[in-house]
Structures are given as C-alpha cells and as structure tokens.
C-alpha positions in Angstrom: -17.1 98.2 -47.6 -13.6 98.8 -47.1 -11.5 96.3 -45.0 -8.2 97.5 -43.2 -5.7 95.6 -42.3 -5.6 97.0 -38.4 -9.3 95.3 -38.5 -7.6 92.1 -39.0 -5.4 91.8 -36.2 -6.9 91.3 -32.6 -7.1 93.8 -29.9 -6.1 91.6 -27.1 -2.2 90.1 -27.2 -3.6 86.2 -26.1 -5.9 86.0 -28.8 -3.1 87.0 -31.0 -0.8 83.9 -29.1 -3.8 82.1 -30.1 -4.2 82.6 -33.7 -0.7 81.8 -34.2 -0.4 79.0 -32.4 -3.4 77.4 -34.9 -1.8 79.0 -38.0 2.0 77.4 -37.2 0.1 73.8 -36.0 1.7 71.1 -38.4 -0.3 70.2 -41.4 -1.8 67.0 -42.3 -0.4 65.1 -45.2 -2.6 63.8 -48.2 -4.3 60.4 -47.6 -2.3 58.9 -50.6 0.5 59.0 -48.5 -1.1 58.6 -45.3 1.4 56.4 -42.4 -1.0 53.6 -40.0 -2.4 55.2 -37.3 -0.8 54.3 -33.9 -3.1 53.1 -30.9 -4.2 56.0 -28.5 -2.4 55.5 -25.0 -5.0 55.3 -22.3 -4.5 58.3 -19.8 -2.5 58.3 -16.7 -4.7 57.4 -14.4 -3.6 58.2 -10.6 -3.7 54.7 -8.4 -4.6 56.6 -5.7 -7.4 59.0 -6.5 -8.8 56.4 -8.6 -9.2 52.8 -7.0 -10.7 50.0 -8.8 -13.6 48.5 -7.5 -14.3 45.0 -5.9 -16.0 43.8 -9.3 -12.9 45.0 -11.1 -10.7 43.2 -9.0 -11.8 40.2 -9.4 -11.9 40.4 -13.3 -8.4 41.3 -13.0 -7.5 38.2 -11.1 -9.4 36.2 -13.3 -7.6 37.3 -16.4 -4.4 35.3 -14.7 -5.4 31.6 -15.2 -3.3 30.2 -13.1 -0.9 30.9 -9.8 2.5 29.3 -9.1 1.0 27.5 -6.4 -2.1 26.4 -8.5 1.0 25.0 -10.9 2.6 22.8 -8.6 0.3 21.3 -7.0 -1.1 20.2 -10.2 2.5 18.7 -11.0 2.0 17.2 -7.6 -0.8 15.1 -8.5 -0.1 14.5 -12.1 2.9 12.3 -10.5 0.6 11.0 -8.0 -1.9 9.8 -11.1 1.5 8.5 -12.7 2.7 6.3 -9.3 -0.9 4.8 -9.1 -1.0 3.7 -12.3 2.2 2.1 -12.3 1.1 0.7 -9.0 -1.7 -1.0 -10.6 -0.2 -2.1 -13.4 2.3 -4.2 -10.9 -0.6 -5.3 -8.7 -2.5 -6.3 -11.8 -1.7 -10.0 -11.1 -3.8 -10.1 -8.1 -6.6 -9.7 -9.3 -6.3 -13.2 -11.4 -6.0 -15.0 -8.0 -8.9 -14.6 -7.4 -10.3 -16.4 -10.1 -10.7 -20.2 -10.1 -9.4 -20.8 -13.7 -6.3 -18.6 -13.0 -4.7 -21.4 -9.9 -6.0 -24.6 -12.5 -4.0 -23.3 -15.1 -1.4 -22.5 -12.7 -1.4 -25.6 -11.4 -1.2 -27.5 -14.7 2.0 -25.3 -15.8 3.6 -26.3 -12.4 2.7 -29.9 -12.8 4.0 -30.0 -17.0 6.7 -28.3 -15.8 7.8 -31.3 -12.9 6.8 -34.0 -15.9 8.8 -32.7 -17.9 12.0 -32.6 -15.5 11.6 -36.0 -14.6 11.7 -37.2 -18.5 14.7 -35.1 -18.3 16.4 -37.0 -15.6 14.9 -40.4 -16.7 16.1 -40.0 -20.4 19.7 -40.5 -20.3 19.1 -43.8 -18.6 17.2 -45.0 -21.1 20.0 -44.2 -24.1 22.2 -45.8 -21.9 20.2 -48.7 -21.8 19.6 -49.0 -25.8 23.5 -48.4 -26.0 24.5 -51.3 -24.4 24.7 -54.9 -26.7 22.4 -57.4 -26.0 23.3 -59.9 -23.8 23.7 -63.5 -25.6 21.2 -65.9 -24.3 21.9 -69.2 -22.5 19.2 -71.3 -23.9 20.3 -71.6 -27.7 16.8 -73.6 -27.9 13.9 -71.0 -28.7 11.6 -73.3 -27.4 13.3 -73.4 -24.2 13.0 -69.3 -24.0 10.7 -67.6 -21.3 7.4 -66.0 -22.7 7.7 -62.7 -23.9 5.7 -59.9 -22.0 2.9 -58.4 -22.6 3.0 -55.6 -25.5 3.6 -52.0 -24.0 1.0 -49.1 -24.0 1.7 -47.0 -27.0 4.6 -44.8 -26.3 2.9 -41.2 -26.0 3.6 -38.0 -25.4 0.3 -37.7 -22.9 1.2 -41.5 -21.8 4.7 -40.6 -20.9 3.3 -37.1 -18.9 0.8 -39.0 -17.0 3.1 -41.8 -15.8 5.3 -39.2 -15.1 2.7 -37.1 -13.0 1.7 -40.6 -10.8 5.1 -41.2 -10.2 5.9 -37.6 -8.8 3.1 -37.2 -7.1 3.4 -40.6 -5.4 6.9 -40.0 -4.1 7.4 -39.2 -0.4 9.4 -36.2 1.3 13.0 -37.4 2.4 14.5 -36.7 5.9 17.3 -34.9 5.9 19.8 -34.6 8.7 22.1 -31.8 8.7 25.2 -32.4 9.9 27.9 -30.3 11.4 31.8 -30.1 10.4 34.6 -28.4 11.5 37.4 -28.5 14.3 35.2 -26.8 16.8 32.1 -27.7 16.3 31.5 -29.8 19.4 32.6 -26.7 21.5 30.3 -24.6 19.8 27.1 -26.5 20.6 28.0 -26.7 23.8 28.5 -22.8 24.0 24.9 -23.1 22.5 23.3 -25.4 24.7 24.8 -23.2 28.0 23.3 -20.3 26.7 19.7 -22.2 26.4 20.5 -23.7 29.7 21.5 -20.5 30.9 17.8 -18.8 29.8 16.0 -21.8 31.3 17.2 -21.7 34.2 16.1 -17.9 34.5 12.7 -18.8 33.6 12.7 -21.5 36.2 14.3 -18.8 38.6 11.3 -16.5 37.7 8.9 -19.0 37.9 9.9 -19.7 41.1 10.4 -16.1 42.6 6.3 -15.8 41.4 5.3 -18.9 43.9 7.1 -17.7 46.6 5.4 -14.3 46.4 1.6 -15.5 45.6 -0.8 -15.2 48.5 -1.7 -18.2 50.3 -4.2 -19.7 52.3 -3.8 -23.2 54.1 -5.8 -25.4 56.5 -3.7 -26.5 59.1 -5.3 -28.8 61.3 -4.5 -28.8 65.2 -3.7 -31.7 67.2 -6.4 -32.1 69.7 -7.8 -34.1 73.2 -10.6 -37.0 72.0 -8.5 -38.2 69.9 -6.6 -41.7 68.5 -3.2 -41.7 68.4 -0.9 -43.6 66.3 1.3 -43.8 63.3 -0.9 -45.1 61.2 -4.4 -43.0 61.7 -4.3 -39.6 60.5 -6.0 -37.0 61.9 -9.5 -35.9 61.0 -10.3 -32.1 60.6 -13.4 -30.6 62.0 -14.9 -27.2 63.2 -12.9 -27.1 66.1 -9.6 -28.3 65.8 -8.9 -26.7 61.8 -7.4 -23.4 61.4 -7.0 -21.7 57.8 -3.1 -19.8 58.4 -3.6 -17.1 55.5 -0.2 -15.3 54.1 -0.8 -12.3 52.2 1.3 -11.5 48.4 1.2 -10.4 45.2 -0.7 -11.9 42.4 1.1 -12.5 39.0 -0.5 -9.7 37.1 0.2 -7.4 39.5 4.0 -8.0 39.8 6.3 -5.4 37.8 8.0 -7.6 36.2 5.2 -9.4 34.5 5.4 -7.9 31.1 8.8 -7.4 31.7 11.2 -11.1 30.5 14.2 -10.4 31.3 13.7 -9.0 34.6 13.3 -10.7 38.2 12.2 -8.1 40.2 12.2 -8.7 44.2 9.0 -7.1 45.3 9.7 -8.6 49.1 13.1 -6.1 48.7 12.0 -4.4 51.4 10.9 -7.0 54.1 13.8 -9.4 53.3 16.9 -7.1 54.7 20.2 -8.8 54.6 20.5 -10.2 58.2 24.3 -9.2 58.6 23.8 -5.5 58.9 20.3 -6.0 61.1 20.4 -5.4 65.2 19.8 -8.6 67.3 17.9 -7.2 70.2 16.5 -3.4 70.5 19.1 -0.9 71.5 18.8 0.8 75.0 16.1 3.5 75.2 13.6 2.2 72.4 10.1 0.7 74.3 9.5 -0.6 70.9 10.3 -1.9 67.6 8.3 1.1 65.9 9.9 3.5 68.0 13.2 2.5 66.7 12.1 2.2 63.4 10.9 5.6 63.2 14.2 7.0 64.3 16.0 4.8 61.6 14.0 6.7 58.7 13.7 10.0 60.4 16.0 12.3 57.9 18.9 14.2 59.5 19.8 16.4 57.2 19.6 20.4 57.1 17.0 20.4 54.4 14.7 18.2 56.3 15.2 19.7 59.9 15.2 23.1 61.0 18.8 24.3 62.9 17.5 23.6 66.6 15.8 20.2 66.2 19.1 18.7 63.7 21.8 20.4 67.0 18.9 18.4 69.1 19.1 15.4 67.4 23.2 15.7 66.9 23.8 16.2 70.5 24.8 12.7 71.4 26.9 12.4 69.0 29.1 15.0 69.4 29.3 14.2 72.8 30.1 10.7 72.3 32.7 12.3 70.0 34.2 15.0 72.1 34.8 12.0 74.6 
C-alpha cells in the first residue's frame, strides 16, 4: 500500500499546532549525565476558596512550640525559682534553732570565747608579776619563815578555762551613770523638762475637761423639821428628806476626742457662750426665751427667704436706719 505524504499531515490546523508543539518539546538528557531532581512546588492554593479546617488549625498552631508570651513568663519564674533558692539558702540558719544541740554548742563557743578574753586581760599581769625581783626577806633565819602554802592545782588548759568561766559568770552588772558636758547643758534639760511639763499638764487638762463633762448623779440630803440641830450631829438621810440631783453628760468613750491625744475638744461649746457678747434680760417684744432664740438662728439671707418675707423681716431696720 502506497503512503503519501498529504496522508501524513492533519486536516485540521490545531492538531497540526499540536503535533508540533510535542515534536519541538525539549529532550531529555541520558541518565549518565542526569542533574538531582528539584522538589515539586505545592500548587497555589487560593486562601479564600480553600480554608483550612478547625482540625488543621490546630495542627498548625501546634507545630509552633512556644509563643512570646509563653517565653517570658517562663523567664519570669525561672528568676522566681532562682530568688527562692537564694532565699533559703540565707534562711538556712533557722532551721538549726530549732534544734537543742545547735544553742549548746552555741552556747559553749560564746562561753570559750569570754574565757579566753579574760586570760587575755589577766596575762599581762601575771608577766608583770614574774618580771619583778624577789623581794629580800626580813627573817634571814629559815626557821623563823612562815609556812609555805599549800601546792597549786596543776596548771591546765581546762583548769585555767573553768576558773575562768566561775569567775565571769560570778561577776555582777555595773551601774553606770551617764553624765552630761557642755556649756549649755543645764539649759538644755530644762528646755526638756518644760516640754514634759508642758505635755503633762495637757494630759492633766484633758483629764480634767473628761470630769467635768461625765454625767452625774448625787444624793443631796434636805434639811428638815424633827430634827437635832448642832455642829456636831450630822444629818441623817431617809425617804423623805434625800433627793438624788442628776446632771446629764457625756461618757468618755463617747467623747470625740477620745482616740484623738492631742486634742481637747469642748463638747459643752455650745451651752458655754462667752458671757460678754450674751443679753442680760430679754429684749422688748419676746414673751420668751425660745421666742428670742428662734429669731437669733432664723437665717436672713436671700437664699433662705423668699423676696417678701426677707423685706418683712428687714423692715425695722431700714426704718431704724432711714431715721
């Protein structure tokens, strides 16, 4: 069978495109020569269209191990590990106080340590002793001598540390008296004692302002018919000639001053007006005390009164004035 060359070549014009597209496609090179085959790259894949899932998510978040956050606050308490530790290293000596043995041995240290400062101060006393050349005797006659004493306890170190230790421990505490000097030390402590004197009497002012204003209740006994009489015989109180003369106050606690020291605080203020600015006898056109009292603390003011009643209340005194 015969084979053209018109046979060869397609009808349609894409499937020729097609065909020589493949035939022009770079070749592949031999395998002896062969380069290392680069990763794939994953596909594009659009965030939006394609969301991950809530599972996905979370393996994502677990691949990070750790936050910033999660970082410092692990910094945080590694150097609050570090201060306690160091804390309980310096504290570490309190726990030994506890124990018994720990003030014994304690105690022995301090004690050795006072035995040995009093050998301290005792020794050069003695080498000034064993310095000094014997004094010659006035009997020349042996005979005539006084007896020896008595031979010495052996001269220890533990002998010498315990005679030590009795002798410390048996000494008393000395007074001491401290004095002043100076050119103006006299005028000084009295400066001082004023200013005690000064806060005593304020106490005693206090403690006197608290008496006054107690409540009290007295028996006062009246004078009565059927009776002695006499300087010497006092009288004798029964049902019907005593009478209990009650005075009402405040008690300590409830006083504002009480927690207060340095504070006397009048609570009588406003019964105890100075008598200087008070009236003597009730002005003209008062039938009472009360009356008048109420017209002292009624306010005159705008604020308090309307227009009419303050012109009212106003009238005398502009007449008085216009006079």
């Amino acid at each position: 069978m015969d084979i053209r060359l018109s046979d060869l070549i397609p009808e349609s014009q894409d499937l020729v495109e097609k065909e020589t597209l493949f035939l022009s496609r770079a070749q592949k090179k031999p395998l002896d020569h062969a380069e290392p085959l680069k990763p794939k790259r994953a596909p594009k894949i659009n965030p939006i269209l394609d969301m991950a899932t809530q599972t996905e998510l979370e393996h994502a978040i677990a691949r990070i191990r750790y936050t910033q956050e999660e970082i410092e606050l692990a910094k945080e308490h590694r150097q609050n590990r570090i201060e306690l530790s160091r804390a309980a290293v310096k504290n570490a000596w309190s726990k030994k106080i506890k124990s018994k043995s720990y003030r014994k041995s304690r105690r022995e240290d301090k004690q050795r340590v006072m035995a040995l400062r009093a050998e301290a101060s005792l020794s050069p006393t003695t080498e000034r002793a064993a310095s000094q050349p014997p004094t010659p005797t006035e009997h020349a006659n042996p005979a005539s001598q006084p007896p020896t004493a008595a031979p010495a306890a052996p001269d220890t170190l533990e002998a010498r540390t315990q005679t030590l230790l009795r002798e410390v421990l048996a000494t008393r505490p000395v007074d001491v008296q401290v004095t002043f000097t100076g050119k103006n030390t006299q005028e000084k402590i009295e400066q001082v004692e004023k200013i005690f004197d000064l806060d005593k009497e304020f106490i005693r002012e206090k403690e006197t302002h608290k008496e006054k204003d107690m409540p009290t209740q007295e028996e006062v006994i009246v004078p009565g018919w059927n009776e002695w009489g006499g300087e010497s015989i006092r009288p004798t109180s029964n049902s019907t000639n005593t009478t209990t003369v009650k005075r009402t106050g405040i008690e300590v606690r409830k006083r504002k001053d009480f927690n207060i020291s340095h504070v006397i605080y009048n609570e009588r203020g406003t019964e105890t007006r100075n008598p200087k600015y008070g009236v003597k006898r009730l002005p003209y056109g008062y039938a009472d005390e009360e009356e008048y009292q109420e017209a002292l603390t009624l306010p005159l003011t705008k604020s308090h009164q309307p227009l009419k009643l303050f012109k009212k209340l106003i009238r005398e005194e502009k007449d008085r004035r216009a006079i």
